[in-house]
Structure formats: C-alpha cells, structure tokens
FINUDO-402065 format. One line per 4 residues: number of its first residue (from 1); for each residue x negated, z negated, y negated of N, C-alpha, C, O. Coordinates in steps of 0.02 Angstrom, whole numbers, plus 50000, padded with zeros to 5 digits. Layout:
N
NUM) X Z Y X Z Y X Z Y X Z Y  ...
end
This chain:
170
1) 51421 50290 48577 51391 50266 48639 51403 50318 48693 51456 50348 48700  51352 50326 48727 51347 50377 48763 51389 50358 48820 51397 50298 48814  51436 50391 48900 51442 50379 48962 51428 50329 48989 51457 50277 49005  51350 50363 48996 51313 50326 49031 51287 50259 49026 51260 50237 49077
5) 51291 50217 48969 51273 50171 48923 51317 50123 48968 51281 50094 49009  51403 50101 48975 51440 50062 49011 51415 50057 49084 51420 50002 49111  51387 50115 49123 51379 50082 49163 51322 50060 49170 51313 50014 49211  51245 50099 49117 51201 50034 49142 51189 49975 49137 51153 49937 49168
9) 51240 49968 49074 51258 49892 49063 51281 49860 49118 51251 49809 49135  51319 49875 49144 51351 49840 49211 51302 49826 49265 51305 49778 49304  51242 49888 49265 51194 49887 49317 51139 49825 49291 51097 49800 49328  51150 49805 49219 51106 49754 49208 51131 49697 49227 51100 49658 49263
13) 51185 49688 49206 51217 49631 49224 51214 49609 49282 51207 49550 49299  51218 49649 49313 51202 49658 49405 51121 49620 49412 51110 49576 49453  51080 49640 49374 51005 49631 49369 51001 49574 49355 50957 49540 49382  51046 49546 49307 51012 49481 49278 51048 49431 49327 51026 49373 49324
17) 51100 49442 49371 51145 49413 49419 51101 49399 49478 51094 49344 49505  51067 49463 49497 51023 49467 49554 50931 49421 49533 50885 49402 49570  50939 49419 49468 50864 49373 49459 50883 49308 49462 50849 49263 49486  50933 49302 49439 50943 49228 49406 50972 49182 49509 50955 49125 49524
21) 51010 49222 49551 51009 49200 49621 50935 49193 49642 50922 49143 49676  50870 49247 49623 50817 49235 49687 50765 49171 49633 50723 49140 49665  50769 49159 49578 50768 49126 49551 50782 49041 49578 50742 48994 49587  50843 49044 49585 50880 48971 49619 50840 48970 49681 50815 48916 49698
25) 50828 49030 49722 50826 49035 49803 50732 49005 49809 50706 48967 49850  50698 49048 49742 50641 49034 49728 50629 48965 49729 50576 48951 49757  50664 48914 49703 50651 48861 49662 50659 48805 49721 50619 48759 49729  50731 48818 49768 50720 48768 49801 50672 48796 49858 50658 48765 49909
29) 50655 48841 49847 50576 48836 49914 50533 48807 49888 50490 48779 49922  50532 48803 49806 50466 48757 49807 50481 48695 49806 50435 48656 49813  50526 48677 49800 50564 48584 49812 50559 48565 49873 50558 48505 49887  50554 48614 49918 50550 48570 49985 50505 48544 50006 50508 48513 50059
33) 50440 48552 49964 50395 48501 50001 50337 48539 49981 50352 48599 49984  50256 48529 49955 50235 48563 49972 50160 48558 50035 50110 48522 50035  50183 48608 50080 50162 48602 50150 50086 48639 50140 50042 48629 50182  50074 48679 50085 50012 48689 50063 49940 48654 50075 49884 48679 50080
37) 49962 48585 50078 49898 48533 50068 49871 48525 50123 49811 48513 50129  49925 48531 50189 49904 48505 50254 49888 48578 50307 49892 48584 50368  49869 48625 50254 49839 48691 50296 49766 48692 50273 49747 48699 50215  49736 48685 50317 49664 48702 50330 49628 48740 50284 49651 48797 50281
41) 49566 48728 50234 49554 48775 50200 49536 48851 50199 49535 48895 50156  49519 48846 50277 49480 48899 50315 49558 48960 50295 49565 49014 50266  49604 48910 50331 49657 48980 50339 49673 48981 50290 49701 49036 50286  49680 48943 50217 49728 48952 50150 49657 49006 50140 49675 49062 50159
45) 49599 49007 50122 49574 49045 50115 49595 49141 50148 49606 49194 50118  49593 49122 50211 49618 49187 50237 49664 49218 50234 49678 49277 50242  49705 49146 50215 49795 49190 50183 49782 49233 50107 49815 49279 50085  49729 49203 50080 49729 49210 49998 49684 49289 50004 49691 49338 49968
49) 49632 49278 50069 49597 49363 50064 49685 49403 50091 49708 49447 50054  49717 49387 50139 49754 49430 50161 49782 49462 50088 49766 49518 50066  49823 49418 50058 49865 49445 50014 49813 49474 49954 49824 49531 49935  49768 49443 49930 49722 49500 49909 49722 49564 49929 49761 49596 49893
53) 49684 49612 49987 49690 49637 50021 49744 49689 50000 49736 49748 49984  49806 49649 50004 49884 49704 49979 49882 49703 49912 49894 49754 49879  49868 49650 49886 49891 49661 49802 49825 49693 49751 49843 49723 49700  49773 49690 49759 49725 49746 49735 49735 49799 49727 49727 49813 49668
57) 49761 49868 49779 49764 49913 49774 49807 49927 49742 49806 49969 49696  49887 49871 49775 49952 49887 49749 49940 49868 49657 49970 49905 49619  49920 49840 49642 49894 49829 49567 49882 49898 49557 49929 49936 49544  49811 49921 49562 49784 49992 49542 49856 50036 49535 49888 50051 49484
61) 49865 50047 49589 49914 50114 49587 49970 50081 49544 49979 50120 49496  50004 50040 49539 50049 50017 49494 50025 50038 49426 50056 50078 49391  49971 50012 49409 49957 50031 49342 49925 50104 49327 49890 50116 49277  49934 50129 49354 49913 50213 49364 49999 50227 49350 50019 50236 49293
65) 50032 50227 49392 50091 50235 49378 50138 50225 49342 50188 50259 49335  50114 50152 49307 50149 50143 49258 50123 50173 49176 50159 50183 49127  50044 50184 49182 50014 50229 49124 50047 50304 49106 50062 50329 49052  50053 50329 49175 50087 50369 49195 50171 50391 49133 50188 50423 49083
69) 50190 50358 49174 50271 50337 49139 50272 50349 49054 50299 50393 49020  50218 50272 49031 50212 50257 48951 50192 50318 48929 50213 50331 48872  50155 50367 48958 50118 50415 48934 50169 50463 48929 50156 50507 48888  50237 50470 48967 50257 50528 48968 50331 50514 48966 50367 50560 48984
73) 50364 50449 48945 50426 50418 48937 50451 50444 48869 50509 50428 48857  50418 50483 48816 50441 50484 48766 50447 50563 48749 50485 50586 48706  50410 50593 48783 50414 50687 48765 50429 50714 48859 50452 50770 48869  50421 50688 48893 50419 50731 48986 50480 50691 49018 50461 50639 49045
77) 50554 50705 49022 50584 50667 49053 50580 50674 49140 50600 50635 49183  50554 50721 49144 50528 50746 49220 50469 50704 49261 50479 50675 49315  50410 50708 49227 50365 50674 49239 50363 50600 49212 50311 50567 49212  50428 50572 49187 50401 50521 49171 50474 50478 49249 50470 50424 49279
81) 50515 50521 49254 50537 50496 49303 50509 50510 49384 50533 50481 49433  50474 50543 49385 50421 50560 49438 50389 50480 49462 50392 50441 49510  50354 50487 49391 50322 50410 49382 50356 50343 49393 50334 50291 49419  50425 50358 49363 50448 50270 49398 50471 50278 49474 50482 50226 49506
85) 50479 50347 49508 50502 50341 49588 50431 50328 49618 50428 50301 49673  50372 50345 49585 50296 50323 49618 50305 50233 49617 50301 50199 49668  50316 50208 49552 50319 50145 49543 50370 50118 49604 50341 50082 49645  50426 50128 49613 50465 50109 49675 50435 50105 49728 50443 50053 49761
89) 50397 50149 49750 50367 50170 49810 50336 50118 49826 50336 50087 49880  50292 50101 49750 50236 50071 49770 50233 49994 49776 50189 49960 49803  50299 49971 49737 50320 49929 49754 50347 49897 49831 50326 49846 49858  50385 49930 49849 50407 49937 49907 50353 49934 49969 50366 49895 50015
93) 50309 49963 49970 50244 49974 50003 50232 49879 50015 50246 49845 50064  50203 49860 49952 50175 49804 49948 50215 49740 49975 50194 49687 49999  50290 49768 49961 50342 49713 50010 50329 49708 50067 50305 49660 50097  50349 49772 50090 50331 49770 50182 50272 49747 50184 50273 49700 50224
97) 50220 49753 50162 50150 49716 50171 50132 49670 50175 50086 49647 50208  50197 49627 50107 50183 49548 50085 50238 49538 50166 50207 49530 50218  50295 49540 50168 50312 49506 50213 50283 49510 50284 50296 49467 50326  50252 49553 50294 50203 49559 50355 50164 49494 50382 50153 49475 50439
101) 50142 49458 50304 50085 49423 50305 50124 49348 50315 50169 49329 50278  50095 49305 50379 50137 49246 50411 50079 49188 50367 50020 49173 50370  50176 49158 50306 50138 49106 50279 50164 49050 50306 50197 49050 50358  50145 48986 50265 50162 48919 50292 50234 48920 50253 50239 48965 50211
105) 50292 48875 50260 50353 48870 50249 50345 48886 50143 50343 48935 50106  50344 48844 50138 50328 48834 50047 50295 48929 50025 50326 48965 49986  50247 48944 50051 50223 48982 50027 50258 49056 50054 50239 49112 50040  50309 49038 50092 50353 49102 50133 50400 49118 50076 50408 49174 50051
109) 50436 49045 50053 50503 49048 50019 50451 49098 49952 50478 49151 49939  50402 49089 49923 50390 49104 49854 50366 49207 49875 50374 49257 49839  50336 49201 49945 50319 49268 49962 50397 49312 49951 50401 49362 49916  50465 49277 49997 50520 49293 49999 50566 49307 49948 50615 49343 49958
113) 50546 49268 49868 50577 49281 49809 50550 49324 49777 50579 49362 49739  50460 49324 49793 50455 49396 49764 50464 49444 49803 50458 49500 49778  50474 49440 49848 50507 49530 49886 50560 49529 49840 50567 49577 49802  50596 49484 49838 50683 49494 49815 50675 49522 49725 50708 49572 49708
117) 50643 49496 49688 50644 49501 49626 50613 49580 49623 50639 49623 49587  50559 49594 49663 50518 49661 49674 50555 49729 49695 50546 49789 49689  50604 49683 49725 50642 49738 49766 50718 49775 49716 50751 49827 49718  50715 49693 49664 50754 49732 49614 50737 49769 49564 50774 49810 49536
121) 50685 49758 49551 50637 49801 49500 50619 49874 49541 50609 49924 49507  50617 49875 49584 50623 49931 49625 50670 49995 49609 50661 50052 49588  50734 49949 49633 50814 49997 49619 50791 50010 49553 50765 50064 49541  50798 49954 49497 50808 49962 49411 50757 50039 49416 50792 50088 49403
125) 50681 50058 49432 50657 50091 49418 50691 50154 49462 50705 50208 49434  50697 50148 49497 50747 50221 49536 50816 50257 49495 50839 50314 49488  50838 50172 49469 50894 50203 49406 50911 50223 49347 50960 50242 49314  50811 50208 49341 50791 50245 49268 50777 50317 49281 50790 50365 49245
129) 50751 50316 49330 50737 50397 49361 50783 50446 49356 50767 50505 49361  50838 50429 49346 50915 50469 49370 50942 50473 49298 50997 50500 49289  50910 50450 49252 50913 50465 49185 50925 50526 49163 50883 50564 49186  50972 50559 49120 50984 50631 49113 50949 50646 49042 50944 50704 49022
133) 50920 50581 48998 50890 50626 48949 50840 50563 48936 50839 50510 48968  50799 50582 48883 50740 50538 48863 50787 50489 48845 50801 50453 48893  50822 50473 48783 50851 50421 48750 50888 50383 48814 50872 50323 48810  50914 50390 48849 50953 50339 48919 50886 50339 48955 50898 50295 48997
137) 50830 50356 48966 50781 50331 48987 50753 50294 48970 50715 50258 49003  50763 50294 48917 50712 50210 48869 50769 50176 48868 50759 50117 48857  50847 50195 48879 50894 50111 48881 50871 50063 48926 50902 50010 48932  50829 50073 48954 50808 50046 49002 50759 50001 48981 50768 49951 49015
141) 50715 49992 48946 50682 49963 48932 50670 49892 48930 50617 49867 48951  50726 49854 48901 50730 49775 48912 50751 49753 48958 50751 49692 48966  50780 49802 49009 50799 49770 49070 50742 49772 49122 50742 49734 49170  50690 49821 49108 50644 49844 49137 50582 49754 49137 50561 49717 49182
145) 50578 49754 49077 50535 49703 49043 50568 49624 49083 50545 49580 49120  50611 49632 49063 50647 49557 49120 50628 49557 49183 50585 49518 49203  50658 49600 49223 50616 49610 49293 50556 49596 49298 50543 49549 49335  50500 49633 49262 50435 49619 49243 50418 49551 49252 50373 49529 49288
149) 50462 49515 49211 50434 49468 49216 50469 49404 49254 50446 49349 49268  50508 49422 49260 50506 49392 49349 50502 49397 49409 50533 49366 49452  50432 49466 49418 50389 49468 49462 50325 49441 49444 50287 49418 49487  50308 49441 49378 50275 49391 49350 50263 49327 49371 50209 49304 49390
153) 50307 49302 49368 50316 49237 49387 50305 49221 49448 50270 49171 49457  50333 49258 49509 50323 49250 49568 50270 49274 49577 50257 49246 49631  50231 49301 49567 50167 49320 49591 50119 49267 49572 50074 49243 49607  50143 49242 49479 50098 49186 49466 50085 49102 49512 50043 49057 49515
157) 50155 49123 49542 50179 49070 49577 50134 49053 49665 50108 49002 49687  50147 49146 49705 50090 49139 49753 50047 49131 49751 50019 49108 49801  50008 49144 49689 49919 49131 49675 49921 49061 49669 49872 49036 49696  49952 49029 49649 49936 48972 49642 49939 48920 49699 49904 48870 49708
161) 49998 48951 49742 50000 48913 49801 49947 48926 49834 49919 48878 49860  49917 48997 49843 49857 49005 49901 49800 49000 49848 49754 49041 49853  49797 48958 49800 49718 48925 49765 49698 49003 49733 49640 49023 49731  49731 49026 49720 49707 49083 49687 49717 49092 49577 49767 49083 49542
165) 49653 49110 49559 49681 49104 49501 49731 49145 49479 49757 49180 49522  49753 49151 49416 49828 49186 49397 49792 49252 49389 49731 49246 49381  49818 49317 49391 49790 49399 49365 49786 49379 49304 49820 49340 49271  49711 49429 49287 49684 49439 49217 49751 49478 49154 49758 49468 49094
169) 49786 49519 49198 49827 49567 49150 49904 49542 49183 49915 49509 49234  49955 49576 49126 50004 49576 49159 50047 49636 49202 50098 49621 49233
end
C-alpha cells in the first residue's frame, strides 16, 4: 500500500461524514413543510427558468470536463488532472449561482444541501488533482461515484420541487 493510500482513506471518511450530515440537514428541510404549493405558478415557473438558466450550461461544461478526465485518466496524469480542477471550477461557479437564486423556505434547504454535497465533490475533485501518479488517481474513483450521487439526488430533488422533470442523463 502506497503513502498516500492512508490518507485518502481518511479524506474519504471525511467524505462520507460530510454527505451523510448534508444529507440529515437535506432531509429535515424537506420535513418542514412543503411551502411549494402555496407559491404562485407564475413564479414557481420563473424559479424553475431561473435555475434552468444556471444548470444548462453548468451541465454542458461539466460533461465536457468530465469526458475530458475519462478520456485522459488512464494514460495523461497532467491533463487528466487539469480536467478535474476545470470540474471544481465549474462546480463552484454553479453554487454561487444556485445560491444567488431567492427560493421559497423548502426549496432553499434542498438548493442549500446541494451547494453542500457539490461543494464536497468539489474538494474530492481538487484532491484527485494532487494525485502524484495515474494509479492514486483512479483511488479515487468510488469515492468520486458516491459524491456523484449525492448530487444526484439533490438535484433530483430541486427539479422536482420547482415542477421540473428529473435530467435525461446522469
């Protein structure tokens, strides 16, 4: 086992510590009520173009970036960590954007867990970046995939609150 191996273990543990809190934090925002019903269609509509609006593009370039990565995670350890600090970026981008956007209480807490879950998938990809060889760049992988998909979830979670259907891909 390599060095480096103990501590990204520790950095997962950290990961699955930090999902499994915005998780809880997630859950009771949606228990409190949902305040969804008694907003106007006009504006749930306009909340649903707003966040459209951010998550379209931030989609595109995500998956540019992440083609990026798959394409070059296995022979370019240079360019393939290039590619997950683009993925950070672009993540990050879309936070400040999402929290920009003024929702109703219910639909704040679910905007607010995905910053948090986004924002850890963020670091995780910055700490794959710092990877010193291909093989500790792919240790990364199932921790990568967890995150994934609990931005997954929260995202599946805002569409649904602002009447939006779920994304075609993941």
């Amino acid at each position: 086992m390599s060095p480096a191996k103990p501590a990204r273990s520790a950095s997962a543990a950290g990961l699955v510590a930090g999902l499994a809190l915005v998780l809880v934090v997630a859950a009771a925002g949606c228990d409190s009520g949902n305040h969804v019903q008694h907003q106007p269609k006009l504006s749930m509509r306009a909340l649903a173009a707003e966040y459209m609006a951010i998550a379209r593009p931030a989609n595109r370039r995500l998956d540019v970036a992440v083609d990026a990565y798959e394409d070059q995670a296995h022979d370019n350890l240079a360019a393939a960590q290039s590619a997950l600090r683009v993925q950070a970026a672009i993540e990050r981008r879309f936070d400040r954007q999402l929290a920009a956007i003024t929702f109703p209480p219910a639909i704040a807490a679910t905007a607010g867990a995905l910053i948090s879950v986004n924002e850890i998938r963020a670091r995780l990809a910055e700490r794959q970046a710092r990877a010193q060889s291909i093989p500790e760049l792919l240790s990364f992988i199932d921790d990568h995939k967890m995150a994934d998909a609990q931005v997954e979830a929260q995202v599946r979670a805002i569409r649904a609150q602002l009447g939006l259907p779920p994304p075609e891909t993941s």
